[in-house]
MMTF fields as JSON, N, C-alpha, C and O atoms, coordinates in Angstrom:
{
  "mmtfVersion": "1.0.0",
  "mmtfProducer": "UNKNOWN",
  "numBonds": 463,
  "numAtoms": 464,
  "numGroups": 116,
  "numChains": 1,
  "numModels": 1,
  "chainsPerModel": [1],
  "groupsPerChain": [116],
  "chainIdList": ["A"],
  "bondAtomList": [4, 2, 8, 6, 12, 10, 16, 14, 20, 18, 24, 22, 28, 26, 32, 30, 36, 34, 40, 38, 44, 42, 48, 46, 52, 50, 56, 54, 60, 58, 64, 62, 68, 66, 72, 70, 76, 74, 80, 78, 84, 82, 88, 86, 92, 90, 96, 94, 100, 98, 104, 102, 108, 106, 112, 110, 116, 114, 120, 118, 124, 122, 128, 126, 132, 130, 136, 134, 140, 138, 144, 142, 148, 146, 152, 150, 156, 154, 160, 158, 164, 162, 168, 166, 172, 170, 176, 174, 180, 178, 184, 182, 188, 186, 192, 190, 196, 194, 200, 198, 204, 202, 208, 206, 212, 210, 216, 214, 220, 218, 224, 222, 228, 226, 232, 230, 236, 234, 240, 238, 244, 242, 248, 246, 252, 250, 256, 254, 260, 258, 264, 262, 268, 266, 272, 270, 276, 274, 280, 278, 284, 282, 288, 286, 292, 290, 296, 294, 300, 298, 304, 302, 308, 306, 312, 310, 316, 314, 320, 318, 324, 322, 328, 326, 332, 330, 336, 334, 340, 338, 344, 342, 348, 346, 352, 350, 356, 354, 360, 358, 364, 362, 368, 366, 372, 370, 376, 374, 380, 378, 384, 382, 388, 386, 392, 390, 396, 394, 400, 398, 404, 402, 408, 406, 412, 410, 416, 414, 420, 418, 424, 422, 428, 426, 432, 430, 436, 434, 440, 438, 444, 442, 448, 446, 452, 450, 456, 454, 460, 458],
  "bondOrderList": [1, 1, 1, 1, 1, 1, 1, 1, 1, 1, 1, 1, 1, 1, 1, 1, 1, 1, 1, 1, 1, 1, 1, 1, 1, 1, 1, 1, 1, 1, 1, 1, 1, 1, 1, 1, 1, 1, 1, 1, 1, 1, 1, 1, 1, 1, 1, 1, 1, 1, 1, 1, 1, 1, 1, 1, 1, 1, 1, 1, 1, 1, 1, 1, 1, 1, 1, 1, 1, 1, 1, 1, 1, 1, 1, 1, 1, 1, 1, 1, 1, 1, 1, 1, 1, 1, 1, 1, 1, 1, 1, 1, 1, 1, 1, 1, 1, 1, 1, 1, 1, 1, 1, 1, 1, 1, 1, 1, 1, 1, 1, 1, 1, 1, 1],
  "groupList": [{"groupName": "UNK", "atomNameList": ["N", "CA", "C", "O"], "elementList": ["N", "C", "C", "O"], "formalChargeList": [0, 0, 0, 0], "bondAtomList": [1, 0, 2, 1, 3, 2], "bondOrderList": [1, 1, 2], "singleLetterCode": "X", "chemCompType": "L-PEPTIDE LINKING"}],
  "groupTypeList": [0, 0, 0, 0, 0, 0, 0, 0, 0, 0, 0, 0, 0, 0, 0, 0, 0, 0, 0, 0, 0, 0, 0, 0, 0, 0, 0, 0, 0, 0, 0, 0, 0, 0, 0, 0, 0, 0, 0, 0, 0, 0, 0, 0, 0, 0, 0, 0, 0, 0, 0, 0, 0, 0, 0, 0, 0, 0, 0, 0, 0, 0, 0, 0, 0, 0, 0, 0, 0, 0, 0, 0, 0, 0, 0, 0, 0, 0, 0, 0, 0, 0, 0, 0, 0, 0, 0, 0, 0, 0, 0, 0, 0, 0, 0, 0, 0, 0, 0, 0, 0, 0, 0, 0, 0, 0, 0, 0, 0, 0, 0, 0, 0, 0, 0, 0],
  "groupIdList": [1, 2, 3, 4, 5, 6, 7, 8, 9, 10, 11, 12, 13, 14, 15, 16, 17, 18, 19, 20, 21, 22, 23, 24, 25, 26, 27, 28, 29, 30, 31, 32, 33, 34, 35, 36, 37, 38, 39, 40, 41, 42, 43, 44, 45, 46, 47, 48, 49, 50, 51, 52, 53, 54, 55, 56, 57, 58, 59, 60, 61, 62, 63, 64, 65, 66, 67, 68, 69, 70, 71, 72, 73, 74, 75, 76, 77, 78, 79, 80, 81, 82, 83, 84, 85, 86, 87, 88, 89, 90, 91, 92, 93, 94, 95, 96, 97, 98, 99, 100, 101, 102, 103, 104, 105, 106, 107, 108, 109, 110, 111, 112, 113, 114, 115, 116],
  "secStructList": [7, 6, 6, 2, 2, 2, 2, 2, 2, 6, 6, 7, 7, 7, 7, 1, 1, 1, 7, 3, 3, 3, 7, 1, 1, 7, 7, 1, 1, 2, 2, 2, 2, 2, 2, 2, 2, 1, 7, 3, 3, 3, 7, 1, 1, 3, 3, 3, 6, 6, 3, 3, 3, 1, 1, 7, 1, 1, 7, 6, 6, 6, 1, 6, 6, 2, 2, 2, 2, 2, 2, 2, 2, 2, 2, 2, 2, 6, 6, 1, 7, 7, 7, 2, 2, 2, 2, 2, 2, 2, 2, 2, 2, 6, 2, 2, 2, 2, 2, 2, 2, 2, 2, 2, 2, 1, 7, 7, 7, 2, 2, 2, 2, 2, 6, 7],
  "xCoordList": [93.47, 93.057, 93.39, 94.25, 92.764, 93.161, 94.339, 95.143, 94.84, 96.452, 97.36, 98.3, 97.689, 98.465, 99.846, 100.86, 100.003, 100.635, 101.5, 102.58, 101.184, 101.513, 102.523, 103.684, 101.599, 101.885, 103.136, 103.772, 103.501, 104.482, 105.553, 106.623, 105.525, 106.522, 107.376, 108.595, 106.208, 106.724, 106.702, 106.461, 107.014, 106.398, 106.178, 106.772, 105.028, 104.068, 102.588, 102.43, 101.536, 100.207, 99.48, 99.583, 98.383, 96.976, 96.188, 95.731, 96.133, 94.762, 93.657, 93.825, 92.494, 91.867, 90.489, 89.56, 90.553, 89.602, 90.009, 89.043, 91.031, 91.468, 91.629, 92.245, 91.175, 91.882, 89.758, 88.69, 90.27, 89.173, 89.506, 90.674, 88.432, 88.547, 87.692, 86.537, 88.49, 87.721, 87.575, 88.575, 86.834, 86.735, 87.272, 87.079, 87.805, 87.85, 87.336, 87.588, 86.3, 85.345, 84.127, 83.967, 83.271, 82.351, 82.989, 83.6, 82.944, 83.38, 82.273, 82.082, 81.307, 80.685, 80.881, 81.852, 79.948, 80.593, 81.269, 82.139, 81.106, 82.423, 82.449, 83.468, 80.838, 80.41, 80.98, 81.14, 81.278, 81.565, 83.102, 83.62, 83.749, 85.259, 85.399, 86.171, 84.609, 84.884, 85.101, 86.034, 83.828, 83.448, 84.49, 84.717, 85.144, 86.079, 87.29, 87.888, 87.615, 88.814, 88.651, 89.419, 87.369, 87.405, 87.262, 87.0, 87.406, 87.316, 85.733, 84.739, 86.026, 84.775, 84.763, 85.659, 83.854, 84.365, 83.823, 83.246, 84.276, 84.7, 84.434, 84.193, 84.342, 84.542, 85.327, 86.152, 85.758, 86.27, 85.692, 84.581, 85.881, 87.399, 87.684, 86.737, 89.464, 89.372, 90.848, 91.675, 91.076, 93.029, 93.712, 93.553, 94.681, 95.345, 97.191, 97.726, 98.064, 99.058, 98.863, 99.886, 97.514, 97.528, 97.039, 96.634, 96.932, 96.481, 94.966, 94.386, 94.761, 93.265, 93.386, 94.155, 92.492, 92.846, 91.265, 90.333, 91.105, 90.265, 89.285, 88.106, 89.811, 89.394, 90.248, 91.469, 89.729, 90.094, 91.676, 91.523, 92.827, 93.715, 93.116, 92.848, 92.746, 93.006, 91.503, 91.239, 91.037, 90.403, 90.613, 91.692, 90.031, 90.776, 90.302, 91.277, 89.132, 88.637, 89.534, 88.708, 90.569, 91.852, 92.438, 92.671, 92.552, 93.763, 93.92, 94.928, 92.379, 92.369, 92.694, 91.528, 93.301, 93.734, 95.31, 95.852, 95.722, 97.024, 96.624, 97.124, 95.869, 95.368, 94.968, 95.431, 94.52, 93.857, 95.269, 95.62, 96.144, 97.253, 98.003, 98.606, 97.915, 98.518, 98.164, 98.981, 96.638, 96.045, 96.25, 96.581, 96.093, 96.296, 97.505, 97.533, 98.74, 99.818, 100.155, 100.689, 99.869, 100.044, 99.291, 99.759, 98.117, 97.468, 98.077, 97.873, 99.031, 99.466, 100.713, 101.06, 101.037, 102.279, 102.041, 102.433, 101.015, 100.881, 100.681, 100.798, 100.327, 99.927, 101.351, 101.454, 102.012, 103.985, 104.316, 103.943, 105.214, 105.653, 107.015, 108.02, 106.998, 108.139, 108.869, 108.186, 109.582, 110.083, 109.825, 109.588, 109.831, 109.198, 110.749, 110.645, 111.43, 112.911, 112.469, 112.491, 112.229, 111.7, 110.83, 110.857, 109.832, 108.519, 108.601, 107.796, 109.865, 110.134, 110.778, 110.385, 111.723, 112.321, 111.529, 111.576, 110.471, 109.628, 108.739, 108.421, 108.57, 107.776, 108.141, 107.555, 109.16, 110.173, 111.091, 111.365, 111.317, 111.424, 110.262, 110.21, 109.614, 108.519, 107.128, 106.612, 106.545, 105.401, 105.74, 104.838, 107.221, 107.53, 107.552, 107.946, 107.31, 107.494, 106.016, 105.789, 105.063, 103.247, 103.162, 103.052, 103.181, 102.757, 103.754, 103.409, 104.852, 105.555, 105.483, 105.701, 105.189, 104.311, 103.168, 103.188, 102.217, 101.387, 101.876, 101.782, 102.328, 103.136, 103.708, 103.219, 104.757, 105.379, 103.993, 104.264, 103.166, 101.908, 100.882, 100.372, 100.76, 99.767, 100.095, 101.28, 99.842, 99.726, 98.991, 97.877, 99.615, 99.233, 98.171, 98.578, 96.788, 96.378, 96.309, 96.139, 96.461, 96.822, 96.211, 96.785, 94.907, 94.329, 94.663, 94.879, 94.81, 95.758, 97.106, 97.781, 97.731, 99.051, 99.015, 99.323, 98.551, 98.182, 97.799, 98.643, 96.725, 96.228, 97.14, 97.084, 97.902, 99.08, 99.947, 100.873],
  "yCoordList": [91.294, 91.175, 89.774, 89.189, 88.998, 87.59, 87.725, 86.864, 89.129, 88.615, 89.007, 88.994, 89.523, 90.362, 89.51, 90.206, 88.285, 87.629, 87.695, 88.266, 87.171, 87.204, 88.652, 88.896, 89.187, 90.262, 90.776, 91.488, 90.534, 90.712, 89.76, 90.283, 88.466, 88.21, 88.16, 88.123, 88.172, 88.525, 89.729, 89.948, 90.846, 92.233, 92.226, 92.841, 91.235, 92.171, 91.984, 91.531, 92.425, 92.863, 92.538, 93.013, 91.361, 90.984, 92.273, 93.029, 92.354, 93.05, 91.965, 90.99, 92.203, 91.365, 91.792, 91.018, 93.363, 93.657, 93.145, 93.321, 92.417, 91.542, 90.088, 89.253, 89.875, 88.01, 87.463, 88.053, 86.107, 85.653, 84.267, 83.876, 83.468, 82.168, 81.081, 81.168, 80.392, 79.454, 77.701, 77.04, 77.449, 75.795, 74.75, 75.055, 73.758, 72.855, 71.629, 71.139, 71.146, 69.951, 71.227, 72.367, 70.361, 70.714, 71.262, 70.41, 72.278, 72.844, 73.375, 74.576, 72.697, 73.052, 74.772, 75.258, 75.536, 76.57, 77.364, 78.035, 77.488, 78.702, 79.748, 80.054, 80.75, 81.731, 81.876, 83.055, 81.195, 81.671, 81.641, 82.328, 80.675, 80.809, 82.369, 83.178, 82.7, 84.182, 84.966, 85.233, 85.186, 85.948, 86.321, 87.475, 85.108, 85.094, 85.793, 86.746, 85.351, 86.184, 87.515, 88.468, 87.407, 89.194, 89.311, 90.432, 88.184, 88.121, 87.803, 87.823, 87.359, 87.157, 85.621, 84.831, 85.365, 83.73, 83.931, 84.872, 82.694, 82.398, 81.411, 80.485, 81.087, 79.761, 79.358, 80.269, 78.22, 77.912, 78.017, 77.506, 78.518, 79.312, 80.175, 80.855, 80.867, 81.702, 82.245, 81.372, 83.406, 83.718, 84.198, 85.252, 83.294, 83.381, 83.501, 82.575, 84.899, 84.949, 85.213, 85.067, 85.624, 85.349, 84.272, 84.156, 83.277, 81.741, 81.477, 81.719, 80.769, 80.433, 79.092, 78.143, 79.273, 78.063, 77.255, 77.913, 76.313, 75.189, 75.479, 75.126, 75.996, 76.164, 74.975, 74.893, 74.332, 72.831, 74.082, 75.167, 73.399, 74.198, 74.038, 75.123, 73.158, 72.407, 73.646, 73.824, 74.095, 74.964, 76.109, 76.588, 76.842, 77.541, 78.893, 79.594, 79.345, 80.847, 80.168, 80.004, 79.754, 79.691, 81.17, 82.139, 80.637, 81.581, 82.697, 83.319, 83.039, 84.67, 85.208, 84.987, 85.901, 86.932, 87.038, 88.116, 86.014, 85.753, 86.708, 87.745, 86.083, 86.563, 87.852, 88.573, 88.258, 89.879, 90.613, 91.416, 90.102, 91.293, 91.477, 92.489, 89.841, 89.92, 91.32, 92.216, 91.29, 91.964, 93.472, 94.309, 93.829, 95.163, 95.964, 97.189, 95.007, 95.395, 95.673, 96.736, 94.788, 94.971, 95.736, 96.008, 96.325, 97.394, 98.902, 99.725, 99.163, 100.2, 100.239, 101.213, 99.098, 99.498, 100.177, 101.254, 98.937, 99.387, 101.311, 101.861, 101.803, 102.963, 103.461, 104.194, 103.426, 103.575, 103.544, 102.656, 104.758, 104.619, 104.087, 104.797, 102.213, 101.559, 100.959, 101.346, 100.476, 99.829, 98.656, 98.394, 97.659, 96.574, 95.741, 94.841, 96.161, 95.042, 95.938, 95.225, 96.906, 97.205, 96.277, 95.792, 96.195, 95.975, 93.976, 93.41, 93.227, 92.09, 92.006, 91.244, 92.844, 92.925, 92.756, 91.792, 94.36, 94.288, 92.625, 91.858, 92.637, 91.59, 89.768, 88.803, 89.985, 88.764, 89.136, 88.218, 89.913, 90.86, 90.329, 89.561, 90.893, 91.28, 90.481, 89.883, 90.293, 89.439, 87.735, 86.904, 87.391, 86.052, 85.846, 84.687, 86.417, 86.615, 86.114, 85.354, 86.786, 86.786, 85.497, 85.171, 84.299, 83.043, 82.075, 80.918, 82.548, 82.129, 81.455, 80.299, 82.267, 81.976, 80.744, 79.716, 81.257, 80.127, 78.34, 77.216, 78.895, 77.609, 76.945, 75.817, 77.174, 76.522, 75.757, 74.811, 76.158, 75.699, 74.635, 73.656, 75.091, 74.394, 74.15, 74.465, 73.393, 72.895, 73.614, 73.817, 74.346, 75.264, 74.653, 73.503, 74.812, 74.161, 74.801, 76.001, 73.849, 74.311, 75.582, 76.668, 75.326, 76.881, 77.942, 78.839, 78.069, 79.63, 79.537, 80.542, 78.259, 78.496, 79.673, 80.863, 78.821, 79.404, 80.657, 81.543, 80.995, 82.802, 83.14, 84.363, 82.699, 83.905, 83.92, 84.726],
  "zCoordList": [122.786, 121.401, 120.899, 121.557, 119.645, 119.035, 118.759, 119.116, 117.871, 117.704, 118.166, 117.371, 119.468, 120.117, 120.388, 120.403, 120.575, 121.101, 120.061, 120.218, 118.951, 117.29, 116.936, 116.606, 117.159, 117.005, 117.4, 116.623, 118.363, 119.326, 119.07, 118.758, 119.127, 118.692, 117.278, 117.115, 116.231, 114.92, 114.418, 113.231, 115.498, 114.989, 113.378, 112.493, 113.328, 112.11, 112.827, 113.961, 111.935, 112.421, 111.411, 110.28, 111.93, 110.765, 110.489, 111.345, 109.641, 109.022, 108.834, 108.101, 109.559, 109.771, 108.97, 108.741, 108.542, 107.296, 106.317, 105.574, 105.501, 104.619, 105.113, 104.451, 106.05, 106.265, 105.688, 105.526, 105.608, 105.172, 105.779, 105.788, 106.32, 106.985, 105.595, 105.177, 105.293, 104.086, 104.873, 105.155, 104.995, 105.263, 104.384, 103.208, 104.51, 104.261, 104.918, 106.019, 103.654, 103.971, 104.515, 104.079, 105.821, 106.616, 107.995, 108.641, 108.419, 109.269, 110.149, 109.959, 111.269, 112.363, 112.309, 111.73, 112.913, 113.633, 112.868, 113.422, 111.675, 110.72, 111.482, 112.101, 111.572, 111.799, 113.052, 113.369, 113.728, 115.192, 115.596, 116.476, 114.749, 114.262, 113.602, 114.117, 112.459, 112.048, 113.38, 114.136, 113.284, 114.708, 115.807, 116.17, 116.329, 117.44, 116.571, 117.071, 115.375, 114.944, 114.717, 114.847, 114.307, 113.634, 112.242, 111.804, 111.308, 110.262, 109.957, 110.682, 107.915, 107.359, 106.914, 107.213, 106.308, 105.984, 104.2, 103.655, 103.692, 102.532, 101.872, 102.646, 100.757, 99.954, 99.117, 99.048, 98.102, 97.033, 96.267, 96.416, 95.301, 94.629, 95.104, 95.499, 95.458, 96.265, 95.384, 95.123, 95.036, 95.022, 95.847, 96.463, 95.919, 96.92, 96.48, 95.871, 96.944, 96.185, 94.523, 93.852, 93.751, 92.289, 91.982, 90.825, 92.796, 91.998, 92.779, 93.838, 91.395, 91.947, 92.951, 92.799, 93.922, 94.72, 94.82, 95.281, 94.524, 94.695, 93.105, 93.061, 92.17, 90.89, 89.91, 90.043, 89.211, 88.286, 87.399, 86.838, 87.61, 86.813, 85.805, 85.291, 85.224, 83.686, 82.457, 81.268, 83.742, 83.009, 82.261, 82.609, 81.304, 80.805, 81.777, 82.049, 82.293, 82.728, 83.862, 84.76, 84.26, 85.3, 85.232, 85.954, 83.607, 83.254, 82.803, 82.468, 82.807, 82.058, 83.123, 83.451, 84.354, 85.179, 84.214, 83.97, 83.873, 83.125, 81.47, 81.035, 81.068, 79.755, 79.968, 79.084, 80.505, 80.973, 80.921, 80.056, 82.216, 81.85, 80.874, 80.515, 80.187, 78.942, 78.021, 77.805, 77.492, 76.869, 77.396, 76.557, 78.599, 79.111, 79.09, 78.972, 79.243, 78.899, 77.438, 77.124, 76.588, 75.102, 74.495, 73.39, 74.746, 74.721, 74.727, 73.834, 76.147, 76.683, 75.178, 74.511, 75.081, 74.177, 72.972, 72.523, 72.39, 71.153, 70.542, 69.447, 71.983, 71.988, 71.991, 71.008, 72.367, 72.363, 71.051, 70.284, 70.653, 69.365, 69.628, 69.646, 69.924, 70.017, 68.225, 67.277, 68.019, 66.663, 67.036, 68.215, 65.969, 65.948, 67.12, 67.953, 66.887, 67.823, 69.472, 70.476, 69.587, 71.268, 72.04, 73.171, 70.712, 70.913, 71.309, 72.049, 70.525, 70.693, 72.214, 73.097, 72.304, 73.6, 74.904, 75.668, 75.067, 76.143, 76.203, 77.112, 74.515, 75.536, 75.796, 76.287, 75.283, 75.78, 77.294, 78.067, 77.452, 79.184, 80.158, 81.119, 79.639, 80.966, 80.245, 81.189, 79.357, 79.756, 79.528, 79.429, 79.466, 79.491, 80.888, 81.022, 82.184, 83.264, 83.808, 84.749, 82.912, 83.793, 83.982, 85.164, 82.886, 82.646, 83.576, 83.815, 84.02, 84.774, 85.908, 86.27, 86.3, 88.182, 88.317, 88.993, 87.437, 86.846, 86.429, 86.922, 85.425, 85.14, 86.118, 86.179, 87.145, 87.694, 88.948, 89.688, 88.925, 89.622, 89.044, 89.589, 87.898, 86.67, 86.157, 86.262, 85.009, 83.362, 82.944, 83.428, 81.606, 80.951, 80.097, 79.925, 79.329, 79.115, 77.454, 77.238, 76.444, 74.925, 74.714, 74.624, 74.638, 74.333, 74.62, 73.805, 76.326, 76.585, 76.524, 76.746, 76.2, 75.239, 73.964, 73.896, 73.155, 71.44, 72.146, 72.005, 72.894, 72.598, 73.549, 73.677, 74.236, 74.57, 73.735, 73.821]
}
């Protein structure tokens, strides 16, 4: 098999219905690089770990996966009969956390500052 060797010495195991082969530049031959692995192939923009990869940070549709959970989470609450000091807590806890990850990657760009 392609990853047996791998496999074996790092006992872990590709899933190769999730791997995706993306080029960089012009790459001869993708299709047949897939092929031999077992995988599919791909382009930029792609996420990878949560982050968009080969997408302009400085844009703002970067950052709505950030903005989305924002909204989805604060949603669930509002439905919570929390008090207004819970309601400061959770979300100085846990959604000062989402933008986090991001940030330390990007520059936040003003606009999805202000609407978060």
């Amino acid at each position: 098999m392609r990853f047996d060797w791998f496999q074996v010495v790092s006992g872990l195991k590709v899933n190769v219905s999730k791997s995706v082969l993306v080029p960089v530049g012009d790459v001869p031959q993708i299709e047949v690089f897939a092929q031999i692995l077992g995988c599919r192939t791909g382009s930029f923009p792609i996420s990878y770990l949560g982050l968009p990869l080969g997408a302009p940070s400085r844009c703002v549709g970067s950052w709505d996966p950030i903005v989305d959970r924002f909204e989805r989470r604060l949603a669930g609450w509002k439905k919570q009969y929390l008090s207004k000091g819970g309601r400061v807590t959770l979300i100085k806890s846990t959604l000062s956390s989402l933008p986090t990850y991001f940030i330390s990657f990007f520059q936040i760009p003003s606009l999805v500052a202000e609407r978060l």
